[in-house]
Each structure stands twice: as structure tokens, then as C-alpha cells.
MIFITOR-998034 format. One record per residue (C-alpha): x, y, z; residue number from 1. Coordinates in pm, 1 decimal. Layout:
east north up nudo
X Y Z NUM;
...
***
This chain:
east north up nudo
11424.4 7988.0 6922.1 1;
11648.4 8114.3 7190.9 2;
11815.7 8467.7 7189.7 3;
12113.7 8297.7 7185.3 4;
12103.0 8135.3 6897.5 5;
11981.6 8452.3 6724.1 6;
12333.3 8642.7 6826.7 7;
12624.9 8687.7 6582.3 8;
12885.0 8997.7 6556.6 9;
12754.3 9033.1 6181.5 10;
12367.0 9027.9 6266.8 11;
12136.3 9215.5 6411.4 12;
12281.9 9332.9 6788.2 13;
11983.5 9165.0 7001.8 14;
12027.3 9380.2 7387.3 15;
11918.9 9050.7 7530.2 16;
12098.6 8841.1 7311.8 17;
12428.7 8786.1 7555.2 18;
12267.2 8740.2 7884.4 19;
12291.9 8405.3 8022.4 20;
12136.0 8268.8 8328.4 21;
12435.3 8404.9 8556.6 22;
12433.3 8698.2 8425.8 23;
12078.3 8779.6 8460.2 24;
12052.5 8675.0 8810.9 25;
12422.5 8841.5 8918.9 26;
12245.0 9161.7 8782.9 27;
11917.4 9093.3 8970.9 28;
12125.0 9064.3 9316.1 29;
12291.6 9390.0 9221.1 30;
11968.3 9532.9 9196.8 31;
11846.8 9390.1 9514.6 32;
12101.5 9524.8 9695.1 33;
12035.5 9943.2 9585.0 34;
11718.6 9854.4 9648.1 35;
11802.3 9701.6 9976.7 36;
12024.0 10042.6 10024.3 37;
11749.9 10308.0 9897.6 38;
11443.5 10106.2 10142.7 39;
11489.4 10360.8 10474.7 40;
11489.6 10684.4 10281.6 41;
11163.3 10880.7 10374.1 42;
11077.8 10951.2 9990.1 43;
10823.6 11180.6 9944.2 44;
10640.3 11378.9 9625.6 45;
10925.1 11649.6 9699.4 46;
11239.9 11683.7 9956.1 47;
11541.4 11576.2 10055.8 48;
11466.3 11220.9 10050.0 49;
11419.8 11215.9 9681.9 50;
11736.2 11357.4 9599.3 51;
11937.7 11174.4 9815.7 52;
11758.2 10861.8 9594.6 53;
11872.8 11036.6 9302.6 54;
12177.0 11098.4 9432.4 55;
12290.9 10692.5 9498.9 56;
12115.1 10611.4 9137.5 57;
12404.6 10813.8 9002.5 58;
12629.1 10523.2 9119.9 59;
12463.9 10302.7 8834.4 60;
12419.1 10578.1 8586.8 61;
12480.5 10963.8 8524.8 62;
12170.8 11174.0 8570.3 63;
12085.7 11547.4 8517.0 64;
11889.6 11668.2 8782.3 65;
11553.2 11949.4 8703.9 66;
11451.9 12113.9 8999.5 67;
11063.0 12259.6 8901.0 68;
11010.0 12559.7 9165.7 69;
10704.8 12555.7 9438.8 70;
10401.2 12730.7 9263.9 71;
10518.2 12657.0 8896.6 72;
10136.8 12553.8 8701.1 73;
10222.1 12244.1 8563.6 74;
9835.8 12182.8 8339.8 75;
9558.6 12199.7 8564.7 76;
9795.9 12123.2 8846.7 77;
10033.5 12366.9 9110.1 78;
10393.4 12251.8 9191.9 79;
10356.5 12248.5 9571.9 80;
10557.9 12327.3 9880.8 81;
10825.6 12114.5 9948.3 82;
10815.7 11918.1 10292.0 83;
11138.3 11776.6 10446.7 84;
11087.7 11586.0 10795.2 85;
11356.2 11532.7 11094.1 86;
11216.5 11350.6 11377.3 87;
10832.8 11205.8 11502.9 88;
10702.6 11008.0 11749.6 89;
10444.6 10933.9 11997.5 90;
10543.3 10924.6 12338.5 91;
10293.3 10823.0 12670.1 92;
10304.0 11045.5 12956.6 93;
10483.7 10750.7 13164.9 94;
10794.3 10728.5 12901.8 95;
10721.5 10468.4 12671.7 96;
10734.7 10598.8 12302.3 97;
10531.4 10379.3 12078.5 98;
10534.3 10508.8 11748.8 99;
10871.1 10629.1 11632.7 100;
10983.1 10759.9 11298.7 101;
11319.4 10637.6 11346.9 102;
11180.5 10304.9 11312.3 103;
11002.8 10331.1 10990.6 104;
10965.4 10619.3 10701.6 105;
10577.0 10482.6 10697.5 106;
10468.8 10573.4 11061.7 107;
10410.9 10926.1 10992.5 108;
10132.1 11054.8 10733.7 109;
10334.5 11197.7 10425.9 110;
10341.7 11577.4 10436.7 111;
10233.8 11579.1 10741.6 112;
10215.0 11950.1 10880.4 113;
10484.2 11996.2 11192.4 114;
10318.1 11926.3 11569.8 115;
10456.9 11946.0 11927.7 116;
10169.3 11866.3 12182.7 117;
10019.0 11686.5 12458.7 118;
9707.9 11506.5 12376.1 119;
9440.2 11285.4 12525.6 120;
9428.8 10901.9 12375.4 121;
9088.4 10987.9 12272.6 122;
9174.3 11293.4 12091.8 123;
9467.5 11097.4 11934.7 124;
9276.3 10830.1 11808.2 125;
9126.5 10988.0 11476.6 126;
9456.0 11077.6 11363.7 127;
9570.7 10701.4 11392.4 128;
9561.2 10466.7 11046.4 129;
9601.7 10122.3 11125.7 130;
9464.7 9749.5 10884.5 131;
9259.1 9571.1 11135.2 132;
9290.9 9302.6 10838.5 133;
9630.6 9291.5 10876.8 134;
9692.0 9337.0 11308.9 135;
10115.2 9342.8 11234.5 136;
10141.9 9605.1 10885.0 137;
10139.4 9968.9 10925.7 138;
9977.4 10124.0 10623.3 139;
10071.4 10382.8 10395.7 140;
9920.4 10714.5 10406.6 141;
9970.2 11055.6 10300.3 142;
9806.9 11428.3 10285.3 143;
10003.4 11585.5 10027.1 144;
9729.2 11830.9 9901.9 145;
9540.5 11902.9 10275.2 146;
9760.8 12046.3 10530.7 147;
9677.0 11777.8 10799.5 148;
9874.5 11559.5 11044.4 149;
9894.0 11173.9 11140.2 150;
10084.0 10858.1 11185.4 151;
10056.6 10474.8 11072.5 152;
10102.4 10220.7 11303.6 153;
10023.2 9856.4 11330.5 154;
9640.3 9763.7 11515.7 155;
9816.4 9570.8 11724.5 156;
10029.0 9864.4 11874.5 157;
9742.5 10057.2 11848.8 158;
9516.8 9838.9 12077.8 159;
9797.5 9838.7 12317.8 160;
9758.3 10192.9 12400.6 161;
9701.4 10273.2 12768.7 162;
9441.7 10532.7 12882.1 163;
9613.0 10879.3 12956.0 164;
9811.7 11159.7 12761.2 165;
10047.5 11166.7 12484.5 166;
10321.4 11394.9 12402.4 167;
10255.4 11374.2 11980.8 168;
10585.9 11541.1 11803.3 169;
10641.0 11575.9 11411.1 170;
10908.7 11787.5 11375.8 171;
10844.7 11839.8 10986.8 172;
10906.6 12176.7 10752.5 173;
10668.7 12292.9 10456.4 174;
10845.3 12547.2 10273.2 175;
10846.1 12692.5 9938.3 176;
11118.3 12499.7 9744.8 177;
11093.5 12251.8 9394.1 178;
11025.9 11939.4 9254.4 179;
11319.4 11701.9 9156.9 180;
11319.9 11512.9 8813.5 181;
11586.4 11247.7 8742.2 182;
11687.9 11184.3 8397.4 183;
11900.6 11000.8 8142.1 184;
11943.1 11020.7 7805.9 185;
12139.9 10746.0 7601.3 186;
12125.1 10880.7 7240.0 187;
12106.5 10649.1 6963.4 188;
12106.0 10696.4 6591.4 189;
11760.6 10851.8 6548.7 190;
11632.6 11158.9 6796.7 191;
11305.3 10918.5 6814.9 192;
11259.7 10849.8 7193.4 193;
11201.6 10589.9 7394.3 194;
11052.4 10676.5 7757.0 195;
11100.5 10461.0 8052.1 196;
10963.8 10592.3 8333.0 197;
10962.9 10505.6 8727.6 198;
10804.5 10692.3 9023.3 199;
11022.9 10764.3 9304.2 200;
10758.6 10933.6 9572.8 201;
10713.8 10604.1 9799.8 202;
10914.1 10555.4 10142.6 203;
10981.5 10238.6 10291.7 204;
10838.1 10053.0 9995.4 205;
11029.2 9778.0 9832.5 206;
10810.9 9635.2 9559.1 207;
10629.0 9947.1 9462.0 208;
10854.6 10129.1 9391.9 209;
11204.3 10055.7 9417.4 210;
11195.7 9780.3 9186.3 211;
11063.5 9986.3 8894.2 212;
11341.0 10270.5 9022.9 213;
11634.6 9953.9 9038.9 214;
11526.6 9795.9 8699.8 215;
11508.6 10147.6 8509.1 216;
11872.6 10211.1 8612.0 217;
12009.2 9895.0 8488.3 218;
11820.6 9916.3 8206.0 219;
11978.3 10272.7 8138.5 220;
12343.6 10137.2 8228.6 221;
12322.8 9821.9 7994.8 222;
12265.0 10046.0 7706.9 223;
12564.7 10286.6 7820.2 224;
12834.8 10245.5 7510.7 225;
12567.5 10014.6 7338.6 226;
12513.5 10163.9 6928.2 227;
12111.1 10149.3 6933.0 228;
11836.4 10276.9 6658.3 229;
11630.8 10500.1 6936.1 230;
11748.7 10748.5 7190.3 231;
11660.9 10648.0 7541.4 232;
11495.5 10854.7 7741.3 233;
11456.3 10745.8 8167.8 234;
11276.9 10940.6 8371.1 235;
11254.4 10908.6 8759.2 236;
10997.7 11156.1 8899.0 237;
10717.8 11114.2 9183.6 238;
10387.9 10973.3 9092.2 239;
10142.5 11204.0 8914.5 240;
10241.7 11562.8 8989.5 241;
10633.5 11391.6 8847.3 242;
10498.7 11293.9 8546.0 243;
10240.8 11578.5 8476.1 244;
10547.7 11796.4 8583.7 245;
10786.2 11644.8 8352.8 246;
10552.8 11638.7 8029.8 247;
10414.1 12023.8 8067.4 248;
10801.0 12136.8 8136.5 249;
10916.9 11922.6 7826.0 250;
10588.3 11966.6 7596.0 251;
10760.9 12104.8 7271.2 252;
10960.1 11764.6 7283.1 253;
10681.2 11489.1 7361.6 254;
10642.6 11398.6 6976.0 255;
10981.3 11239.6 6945.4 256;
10841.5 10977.1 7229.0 257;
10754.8 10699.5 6988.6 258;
10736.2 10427.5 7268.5 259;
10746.1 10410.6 7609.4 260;
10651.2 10208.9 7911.7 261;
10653.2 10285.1 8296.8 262;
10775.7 10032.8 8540.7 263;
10627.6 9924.5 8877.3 264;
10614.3 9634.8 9097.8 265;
10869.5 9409.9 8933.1 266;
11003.6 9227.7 9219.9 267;
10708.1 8969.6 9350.7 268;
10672.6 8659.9 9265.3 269;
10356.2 8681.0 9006.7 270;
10395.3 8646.7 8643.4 271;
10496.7 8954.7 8439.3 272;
10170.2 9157.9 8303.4 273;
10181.8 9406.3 8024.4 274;
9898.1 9691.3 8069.5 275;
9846.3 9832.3 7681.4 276;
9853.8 10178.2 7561.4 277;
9509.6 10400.3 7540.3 278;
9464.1 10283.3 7171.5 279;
9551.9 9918.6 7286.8 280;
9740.3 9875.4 6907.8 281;
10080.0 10064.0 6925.7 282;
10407.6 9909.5 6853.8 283;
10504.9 9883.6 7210.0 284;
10193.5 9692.4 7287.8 285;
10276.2 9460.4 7006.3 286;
10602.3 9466.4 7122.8 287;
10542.1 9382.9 7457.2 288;
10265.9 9133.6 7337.0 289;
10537.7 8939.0 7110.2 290;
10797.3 8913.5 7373.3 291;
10545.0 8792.0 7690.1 292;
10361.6 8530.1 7451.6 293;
10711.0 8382.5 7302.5 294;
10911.6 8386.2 7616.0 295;
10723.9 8383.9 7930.8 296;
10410.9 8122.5 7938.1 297;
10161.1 8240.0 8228.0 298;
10251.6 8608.6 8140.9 299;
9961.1 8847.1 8092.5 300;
9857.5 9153.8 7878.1 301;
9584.4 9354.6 7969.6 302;
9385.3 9651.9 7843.1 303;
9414.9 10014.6 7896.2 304;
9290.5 10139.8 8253.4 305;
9295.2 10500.9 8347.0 306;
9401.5 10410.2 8700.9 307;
9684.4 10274.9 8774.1 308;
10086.9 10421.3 8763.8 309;
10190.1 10694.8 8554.9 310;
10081.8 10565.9 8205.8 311;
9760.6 10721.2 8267.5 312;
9930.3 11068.2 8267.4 313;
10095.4 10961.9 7950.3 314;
9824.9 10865.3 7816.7 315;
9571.3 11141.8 7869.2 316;
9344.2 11287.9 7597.4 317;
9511.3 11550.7 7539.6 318;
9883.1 11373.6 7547.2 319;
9822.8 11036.6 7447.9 320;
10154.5 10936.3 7413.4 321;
10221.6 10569.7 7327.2 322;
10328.9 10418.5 7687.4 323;
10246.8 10124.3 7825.4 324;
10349.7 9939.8 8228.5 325;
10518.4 9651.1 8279.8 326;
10454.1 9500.3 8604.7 327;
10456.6 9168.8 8804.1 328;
10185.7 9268.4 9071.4 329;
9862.5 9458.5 8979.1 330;
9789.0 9756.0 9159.5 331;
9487.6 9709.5 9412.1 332;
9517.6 9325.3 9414.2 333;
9912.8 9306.3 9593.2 334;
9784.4 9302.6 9982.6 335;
10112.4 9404.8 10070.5 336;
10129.5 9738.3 9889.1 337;
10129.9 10031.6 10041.8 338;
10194.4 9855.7 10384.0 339;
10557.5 9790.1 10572.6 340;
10469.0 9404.0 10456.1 341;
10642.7 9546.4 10160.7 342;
11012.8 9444.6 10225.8 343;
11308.1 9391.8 10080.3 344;
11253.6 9046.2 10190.1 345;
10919.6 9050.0 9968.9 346;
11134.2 9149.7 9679.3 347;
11376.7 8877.7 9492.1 348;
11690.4 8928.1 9262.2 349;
11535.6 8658.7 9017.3 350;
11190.5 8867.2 8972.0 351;
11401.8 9173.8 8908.1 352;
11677.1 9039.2 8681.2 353;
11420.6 8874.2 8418.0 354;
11234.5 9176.4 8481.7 355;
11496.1 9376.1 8308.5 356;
11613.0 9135.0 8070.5 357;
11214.1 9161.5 7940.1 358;
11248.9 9495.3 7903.8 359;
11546.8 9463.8 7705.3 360;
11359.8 9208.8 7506.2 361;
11110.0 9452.0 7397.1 362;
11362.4 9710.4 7324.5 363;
11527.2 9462.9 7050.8 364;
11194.8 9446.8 6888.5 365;
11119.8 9827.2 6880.1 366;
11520.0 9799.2 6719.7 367;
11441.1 9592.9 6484.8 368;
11093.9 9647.4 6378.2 369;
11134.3 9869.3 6030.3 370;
10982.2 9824.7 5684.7 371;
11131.3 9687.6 5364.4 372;
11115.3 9673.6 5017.3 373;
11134.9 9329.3 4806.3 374;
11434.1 9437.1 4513.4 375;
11263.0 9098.0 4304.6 376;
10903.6 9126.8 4358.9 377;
10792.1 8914.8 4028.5 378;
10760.6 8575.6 4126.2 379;
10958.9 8426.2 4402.0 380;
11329.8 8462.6 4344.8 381;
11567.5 8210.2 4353.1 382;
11696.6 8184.4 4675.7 383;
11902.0 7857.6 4645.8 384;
12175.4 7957.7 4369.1 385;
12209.5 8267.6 4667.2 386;
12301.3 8004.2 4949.3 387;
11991.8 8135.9 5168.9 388;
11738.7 7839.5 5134.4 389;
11910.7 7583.5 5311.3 390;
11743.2 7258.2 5365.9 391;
12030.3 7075.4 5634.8 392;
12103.4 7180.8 5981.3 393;
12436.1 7387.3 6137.2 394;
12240.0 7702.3 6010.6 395;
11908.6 7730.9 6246.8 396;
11722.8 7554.8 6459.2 397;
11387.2 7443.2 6292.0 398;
11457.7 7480.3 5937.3 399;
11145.7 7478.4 5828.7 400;
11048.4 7791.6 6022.5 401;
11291.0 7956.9 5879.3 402;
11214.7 7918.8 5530.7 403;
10887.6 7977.4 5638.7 404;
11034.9 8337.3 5761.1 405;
11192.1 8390.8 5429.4 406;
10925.6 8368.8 5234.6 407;
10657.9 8506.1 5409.8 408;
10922.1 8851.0 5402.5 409;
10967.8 8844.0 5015.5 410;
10611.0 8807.2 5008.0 411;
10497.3 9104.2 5258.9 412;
10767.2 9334.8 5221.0 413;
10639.4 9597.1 4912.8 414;
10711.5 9864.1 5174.6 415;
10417.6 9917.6 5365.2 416;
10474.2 9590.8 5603.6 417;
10716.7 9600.5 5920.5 418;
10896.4 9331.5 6058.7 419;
10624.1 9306.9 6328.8 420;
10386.0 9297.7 6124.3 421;
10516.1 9000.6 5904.9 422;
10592.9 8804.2 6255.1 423;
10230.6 8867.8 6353.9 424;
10059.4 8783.4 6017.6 425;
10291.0 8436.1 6010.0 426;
10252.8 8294.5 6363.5 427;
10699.8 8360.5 6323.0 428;
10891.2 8464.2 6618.2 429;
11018.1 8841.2 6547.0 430;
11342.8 8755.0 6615.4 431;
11372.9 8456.9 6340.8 432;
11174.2 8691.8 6123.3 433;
11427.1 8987.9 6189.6 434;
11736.2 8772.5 6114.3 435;
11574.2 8634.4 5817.1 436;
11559.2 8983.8 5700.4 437;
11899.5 9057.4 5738.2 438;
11972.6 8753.9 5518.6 439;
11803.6 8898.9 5233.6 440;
11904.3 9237.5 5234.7 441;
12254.5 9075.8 5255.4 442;
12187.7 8890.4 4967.4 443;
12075.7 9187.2 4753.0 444;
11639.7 9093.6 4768.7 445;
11562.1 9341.7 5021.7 446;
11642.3 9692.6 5164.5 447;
11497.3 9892.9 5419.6 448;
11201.8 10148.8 5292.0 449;
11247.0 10485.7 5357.3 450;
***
């Protein structure tokens, strides 16, 4: 059964229920073009080029803005310096420059301590990174922890260089300064949370991880003036020292997180994959698990890995909040990650606009999903003198499924079964099962446990 055929202005208000095809896809091209927008910015775990990401996201949605000072102990880890970079490039002795920064946020190692000097190619070499695999991509590297220096080029550039000396410039600033935290909070009728989270450390990278960053923000606007059971809770913050940041400056708060997920590498063209929670059974696993196996055939769900995005942060012994990642590419197994092969043009408005209608798929089920009571538990009641138990068409698709629904509820619901729960035990679709619900509690036969 379709979403729309679930919608009605007296049901249950499905997120995903109104999107048609055009809509969907008009919002994925919106997408593509921030994304498009935000690609050049040198991002980094800190600096300028963060904010200034921050800063264009507030076209799409209002954010506050923490700023964590250099040296702050976040756990086990150190808020470091903050590094801001103007110009770099490598320059022969005869005039040709061959690497420039200008060119590409990826040709210089990230944090890379500042450097003015003249070099031999043979002392240059070692600080080169280049993918002999792949002769035309410059790689992705960074030294945010070691005070070092380099740049990425292609192999084919650097087999090209001549023999002689080479003026090597990064004209780059480590200073004491902060880390920058994005966030968004849409509040809904409960102070239970919601996280959605998206790392916004990489330069230059289009897939991972501007698509996570896009998708999160139109996620965040479509629920803007939208009534909702959960607060929403976004969270845009650079990978691993952003998230570890974010939870030790927020601890007293993390228990009203009842769900969350991170988002990365939406925008390919591989099926969407669901990476469970630590305990592999939460409600946004099940969530996630009920949307991907009802709506997209060929989608994936995979156990808990402590390597990975930001869910492994989340999901730490001694946090072990209940977040899961949604992602189209797996990380490790993409060849163009972490490499300039990872373009805009790599990235497409379809992949990003079902991307976020998925996400607001799962939210409707963590709306719906609650626990009720059967009011006439002795036998089955009589549902046809109460108009519910229909056996002709104009009401729902596949009638038998839903009296199926129906009666599976009046027979699970003595309070200590959830909507979810029901759907799973019956083989139902949530949705049916949630609307079937609704029915009955209109009718007088159920109402919602406390």
C-alpha cells in the first residue's frame, strides 16, 4: 500500500505521505545544487571553511551556532588548534606551478603546518600522496593530530615532474581558536529527541559528505511548521572530534535521544543500506528495517560495525545511544571516496531526493509507533454494527489485509504491544497497521496506553 493512499486530513499525518514523484525529485535538484554550491569550500575539522558551510545551510534552515574553544577536554580527547589556510602551491624553478590550491581544496594535506621553501624533487617526493591505481584522482589526506606538511596530486602529474628545485608554499595558520557545531531543533509535542546527524569536516567531497550535510537540511526544513510527536534534533559537526565534542558538551541531555541516525553518502547510485544500532534491536533499526523491506527492494540492512561514520561515537560503551546510518555507498568499498573522483557530477538529485523522503519514512514510523489498550478485550467485538469491517472496496486497497490489521490489533493490544510490534508479528505493513489503529480508537475499542 502506497503512502498515498494512507493520507487523509483526519488520519494519522504520514511526513511522506504528500510527496509525489515531482516533488521528490524538484527537492533532490534543490539539494544538488547547495551541494553543487558548498563543493569548493576547503572544510576542515575546524576553521573558516566550516562556518562559511554553516553559514549557506542557514539559507535552508535556522541554526544556532556552538563554538567549543581550542584545548577544551572533550572525554579522552583535546579540542585542538584551529587551522585556516590562504594560498599553496608547488612551483618548478623554471615557472611552471603544478600543484595549486586554487585548483582544488584536496591538493594540500589537511592541517597542514605553514611552509615557504625551495626544495630538491627528491626531497619533495615523500611529502607527495598520489593512487597509482587511479593515475587521474588526487587523494584525500590529512594530519590533523601530527604537525606535518604535504600535498595530493594526481600520479600522473606527479610522474611529470622534471628533475630540479621547487619553490613549495602553504601559506596556512594554526592558532588557538574553537570548534563549530551546527544545530537545529524543531520541537514537537514530547522533549523525546530525535538525532540526525551529518559530518561536515570533508573538502572537495561531494558524496561523502555533502549529501548527508544537503539531505539533513531538508529533512530539518520539511518538518519546519509540521505538528510532530518527537523533537528533532540535527546536528552538523566534523567527524569524530564533532561528535565526541557535541555529546561530552551536551551529556546531561543525551537521555532524551530516543532515536537517531547519521547520514553519509546518499547521493551514488547503489541501493540504500541501513547499518543497525550497537544492540542491533532498537526501534530505529526496526524502523529503518520496516521502511527498506516495504519500499525499496534491493535495499540492505546490516549489522553494527565500530568503524564507520559517527554512529560509532554514538554508540560507544559508555554512550550507547540508539543511532543508526543510512547510507547508499559503504565506507571502504566506494573507490571514489576520499578522492577528487568524488564530484558533483558523481552525485544525482534522484539518489538524494528518495534519500530524504526515506528518512522521512522512518520518521512516520517512530510517529506512529505507540502502545494501546483493547477497551473490549473478551472475545472479539463486533466490529460490523461499528461500520469498521468492511468487506467491498472504496475504503482500502486489499481488503483483506486490512481486516487482517484489525484484528491482529484487538488481539495484541493489552498494552504491552506497539504498533511495530503488531506490524512485525503479522507480516502487515506499519502504515496499514497504524491507520487501522486509528480506526478503532475512533470507534471507541482502543486508546493509547500510558
Amino acid at each position: 500500500m502506497n503512502d498515498k493512499a494512507m493520507a487523509g486530513a483526519d488520519e494519522l499525518p504520514w511526513l511522506a505521505a504528500s510527496l509525489d514523484e515531482t516533488e521528490v525529485m524538484r527537492t533532490g535538484e534543490a539539494m544538488h545544487r547547495l551541494l553543487s554550491r558548498l563543493f569548493p569550500i576547503c572544510r576542515s575539522i575546524t576553521g573558516p571553511g566550516v562556518r562559511e558551510t554553516l553559514a549557506q545551510l542557514t539559507e535552508v534552515v535556522p541554526l544556532s551556532i556552538t563554538e567549543i574553544p581550542t584545548g577544551t577536554p572533550v572525554f579522552d580527547w583535546t579540542v585542538p588548534r584551529e587551522w585556516s589556510i590562504e594560498e599553496a602551491y608547488i612551483e618548478h624553478e623554471g615557472g611552471k606551478r603544478y600543484v595549486d590550491f586554487r585548483d582544488s581544496a584536496l591538493h594540500v594535506v589537511g592541517y597542514s603546518t605553514p611552509v615557504d621553501q625551495w626544495t630538491s624533487l627528491e626531497e619533495l617526493l615523500p611529502r607527495l600522496h598520489s593512487l597509482p591505481q587511479h593515475p587521474d584522482w588526487v587523494p584525500f589526506r590529512t594530519s590533523y593530530y601530527k604537525e606535518d606538511w604535504g600535498f595530493c596530486l594526481s600520479e600522473k602529474v606527479r610522474q611529470s615532474l622534471p628533475a630540479g628545485r621547487y619553490h613549495v608554499v602553504i601559506n596556512s595558520r594554526l592558532y588557538d581558536g574553537s570548534l563549530t557545531i551546527g544545530e537545529h531543533l524543531h520541537a514537537g509535542e514530547s522533549d523525546d529527541e530525535v538525532l540526525v546527524f551529518a559530518h561536515t569536516c570533508h573538502p572537495s567531497l561531494a558524496n561523502d559528505n555533502l549529501s548527508g550535510i544537503v539531505v539533513a537540511a531538508w529533512l530539518a526544513a520539511f518538518l519546519g511548521g509540521r505538528s510532530t510527536r518527537f523533537s528533532y534534533r540535527f546536528v552538523f559537526a566534523p567527524a569524530t572530534i564533532g561528535s565526541i565534542a557535541w555529546m561530552a558538551h551536551n551529556e546531561p541531555g543525551l537521555h532524551r535521544i530516543r532515536h537517531g541516525i547519521v547520514l553519509a553518502m546518499l547521493g551514488d547510485d547503489g541501493p540504500l543500506r541501513y547499518q543497525r544500532t550497537c544492540g542491533g534491536n532498537a526501534i530505529i533499526d526496526r524502523a529503518a528495517a520496516a521502511v527498506l523491506r516495504s519500499r525499496y527492494p534491493g535495499s540492505q540492512l546490516l549489522d553494527f560495525s565500530p568503524w564507520g561514520f559517527d554512529e560509532r561515537q554514538f554508540n560507544s560503551a559508555g554512550i550507547r545511544l540508539p543511532v543508526g546510518r543510512l547510507t547508499r555507498a559503504l565506507p571502504g568499498h566506494y573507490p571514489p571516496e576520499h578522492t577528487s573522483a568524488d564530484m558533483p557530477a558523481a552525485v544525482s538529485p534522484a539518489a538524494l531526493g528518495e534519500a530524504w523522503r526515506a528518512c522521512l519514512r522512518i520518521f512516520d514510523v517512530l510517529e506512529c509507533d505507540r502502545r494501546y489498550i483493547n477497551l473490549a478485550p473478551k472475545g472479539e467485538p463486533q466490529l460490523g454494527r461499528r461500520g469498521i469491517y468492511r468487506q467491498a472496496g472504496g475504503h482500502y486497497d486489499g481488503v483483506p489485509e486490512r481486516q487482517l490489521a484489525l484484528l491482529w490489533l484487538l488481539n495484541q493490544c493489552d498494552g504491552s504491544k506497539s504498533l511495530l510490534d503488531v506490524a512485525e508479528h503479522s507480516g502487515l505493513d506499519i502504515q496499514l497497521v497504524a491507520h487501522c489503529a486509528l480506526e478503532l480508537q475512533q470507534a471507541g475499542l482502543l486508546e493509547p496506553a500510558l
